[in-house]
C-alpha positions in Angstrom: 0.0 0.0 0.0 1.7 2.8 -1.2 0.3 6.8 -0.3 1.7 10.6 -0.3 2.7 11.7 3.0 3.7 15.7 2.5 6.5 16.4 5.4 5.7 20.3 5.2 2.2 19.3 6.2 1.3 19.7 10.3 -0.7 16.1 9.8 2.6 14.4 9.9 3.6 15.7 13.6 6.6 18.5 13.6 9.5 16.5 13.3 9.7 15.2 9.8 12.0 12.6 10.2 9.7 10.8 13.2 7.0 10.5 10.6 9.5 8.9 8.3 10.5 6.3 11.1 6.7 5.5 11.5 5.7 4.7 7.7 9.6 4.4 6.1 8.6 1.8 3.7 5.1 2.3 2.7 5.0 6.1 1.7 5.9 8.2 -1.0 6.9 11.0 0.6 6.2 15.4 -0.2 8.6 18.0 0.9 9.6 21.3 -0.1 13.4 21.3 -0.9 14.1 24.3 0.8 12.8 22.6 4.2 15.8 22.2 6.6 14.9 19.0 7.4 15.4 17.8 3.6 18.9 18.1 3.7 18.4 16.0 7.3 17.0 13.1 5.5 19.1 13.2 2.7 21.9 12.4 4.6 20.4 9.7 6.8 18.3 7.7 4.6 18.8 6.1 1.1 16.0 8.1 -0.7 15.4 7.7 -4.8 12.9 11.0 -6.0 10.8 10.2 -8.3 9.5 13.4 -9.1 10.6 17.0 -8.7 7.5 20.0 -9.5 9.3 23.3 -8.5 10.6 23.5 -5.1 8.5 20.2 -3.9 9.9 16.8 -4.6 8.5 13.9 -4.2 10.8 10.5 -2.8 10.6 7.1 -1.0 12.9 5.3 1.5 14.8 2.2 -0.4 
């Protein structure tokens, strides 16, 4: 089962990276590239993007 989470969104608590933790695997995930917590997770997690639109792009966790 595969969804969109959007990390810039309050719905996915304020820390980005717990929500991560909590649905790694079966999320695609939202965030805006000039979020500071995208540089965060790309440093910590293997992440492929699948799609960039502007400043949002959109990844998953391998």
């Amino acid at each position: 089962m595969s969804f969109i989470l959007d990390l810039d969104s309050s719905e996915c608590s304020f820390d980005p990276i717990e929500a991560i933790e909590y649905v790694k695997k079966q999320a695609i995930f939202k965030i805006n590239n000039n979020n500071p917590y995208f540089k965060t997770i790309e440093e910590k997690y293997n992440i492929q993007i699948i799609q960039q639109k502007g400043d949002e792009v959109y990844f998953k966790i391998l």
